[in-house]
C-alpha positions as CSV (number, residue, x, y, z in Angstrom):
1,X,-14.5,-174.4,238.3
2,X,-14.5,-171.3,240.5
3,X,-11.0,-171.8,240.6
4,X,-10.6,-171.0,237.5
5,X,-12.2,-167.5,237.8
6,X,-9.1,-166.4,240.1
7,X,-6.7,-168.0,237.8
8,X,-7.9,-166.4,234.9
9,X,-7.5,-163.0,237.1
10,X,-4.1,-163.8,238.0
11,X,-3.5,-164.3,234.3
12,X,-4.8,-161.4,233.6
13,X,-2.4,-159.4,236.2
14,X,0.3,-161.5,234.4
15,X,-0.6,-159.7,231.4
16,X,-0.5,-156.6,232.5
17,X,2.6,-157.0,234.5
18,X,4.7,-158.7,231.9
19,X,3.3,-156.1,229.3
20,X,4.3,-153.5,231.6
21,X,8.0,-154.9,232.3
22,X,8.6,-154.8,228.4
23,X,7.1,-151.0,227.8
24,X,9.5,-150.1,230.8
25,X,12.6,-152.2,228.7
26,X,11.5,-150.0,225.8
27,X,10.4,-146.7,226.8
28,X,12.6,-146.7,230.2
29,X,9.7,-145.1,231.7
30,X,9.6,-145.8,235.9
31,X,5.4,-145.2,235.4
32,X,5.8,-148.7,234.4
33,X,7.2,-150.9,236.8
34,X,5.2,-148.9,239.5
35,X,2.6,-150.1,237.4
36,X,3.8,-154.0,237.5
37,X,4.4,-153.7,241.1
38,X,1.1,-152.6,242.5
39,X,-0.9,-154.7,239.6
40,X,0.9,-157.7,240.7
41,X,0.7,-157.1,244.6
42,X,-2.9,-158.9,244.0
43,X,-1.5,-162.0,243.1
44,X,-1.1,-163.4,247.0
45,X,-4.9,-162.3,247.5
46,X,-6.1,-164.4,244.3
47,X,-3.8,-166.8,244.8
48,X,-5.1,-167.8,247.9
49,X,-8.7,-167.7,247.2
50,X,-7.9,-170.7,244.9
51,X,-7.1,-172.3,247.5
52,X,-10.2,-171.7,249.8
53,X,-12.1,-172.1,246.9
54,X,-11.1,-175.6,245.5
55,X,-8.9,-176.8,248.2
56,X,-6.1,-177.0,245.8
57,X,-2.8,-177.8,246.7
58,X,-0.4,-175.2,246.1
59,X,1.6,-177.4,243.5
60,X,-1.4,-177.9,241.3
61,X,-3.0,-174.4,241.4
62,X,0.6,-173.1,240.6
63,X,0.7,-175.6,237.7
64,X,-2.3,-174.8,236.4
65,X,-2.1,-171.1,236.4
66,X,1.5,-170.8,235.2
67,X,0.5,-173.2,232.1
68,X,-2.1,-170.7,231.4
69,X,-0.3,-167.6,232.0
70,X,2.9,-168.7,229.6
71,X,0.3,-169.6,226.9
72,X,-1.6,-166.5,227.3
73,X,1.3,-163.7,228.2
74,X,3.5,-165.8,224.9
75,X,0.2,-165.4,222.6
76,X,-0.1,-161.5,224.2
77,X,3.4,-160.9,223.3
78,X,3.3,-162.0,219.9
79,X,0.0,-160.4,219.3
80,X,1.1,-157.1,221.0
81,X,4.4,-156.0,220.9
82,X,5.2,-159.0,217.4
83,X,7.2,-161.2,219.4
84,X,8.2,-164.5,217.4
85,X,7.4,-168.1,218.7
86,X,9.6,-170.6,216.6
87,X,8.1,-174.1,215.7
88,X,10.0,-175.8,218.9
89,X,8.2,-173.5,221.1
90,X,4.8,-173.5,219.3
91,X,5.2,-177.7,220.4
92,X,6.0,-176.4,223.3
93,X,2.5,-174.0,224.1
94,X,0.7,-177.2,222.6
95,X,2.2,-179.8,225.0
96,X,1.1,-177.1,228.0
97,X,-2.4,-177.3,226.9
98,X,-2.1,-181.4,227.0
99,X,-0.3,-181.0,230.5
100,X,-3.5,-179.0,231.8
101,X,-5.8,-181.5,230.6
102,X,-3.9,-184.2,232.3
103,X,-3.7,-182.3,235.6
104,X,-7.4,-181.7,235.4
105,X,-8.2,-185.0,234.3
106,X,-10.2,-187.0,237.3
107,X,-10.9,-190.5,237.3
């Protein structure tokens, strides 16, 4: 479950990097993707401590913080800057969170 710390982190960086690709598209402000750049220059460091940490392969850590990212940066954008998630793609967050639990389920 430590795992989990560092993917939430690089979530988190996802967030903030994603969030501050969009203000750039709308502001056209270079502040911003300096901003994405250096914020997201930590995702090799976390990255890798997953994989000390749990002995992950790099497949399933990437799985597993991607599906967690998508939700959380989707749910960010619609919160944040009212972003629109159709029906289809609603399924689509929902099936994510079923693909997690199947990648995390251990016999």
């Amino acid at each position: 479950m430590i795992s989990y710390f560092y993917i939430i982190l690089m979530t988190i960086i996802d967030v903030i990097m994603e969030s501050s690709m969009k203000l750039f598209v709308i502001n056209n402000k270079l502040k911003f993707i300096i901003l994405a750049m250096l914020v997201y220059s930590l995702q090799p460091i976390l990255f890798s401590q997953v994989l000390k940490t749990e002995h992950y392969g790099i497949g399933e850590t990437n799985i597993r913080w991607n599906i967690i990212s998508s939700i959380i940066v989707a749910m960010f954008g619609v919160a944040y800057f009212n972003e629109y998630l159709n029906k289809i793609q609603i399924i689509g967050i929902i099936l994510g969170v079923f693909a997690l639990a199947l990648i995390d389920y251990r016999k």
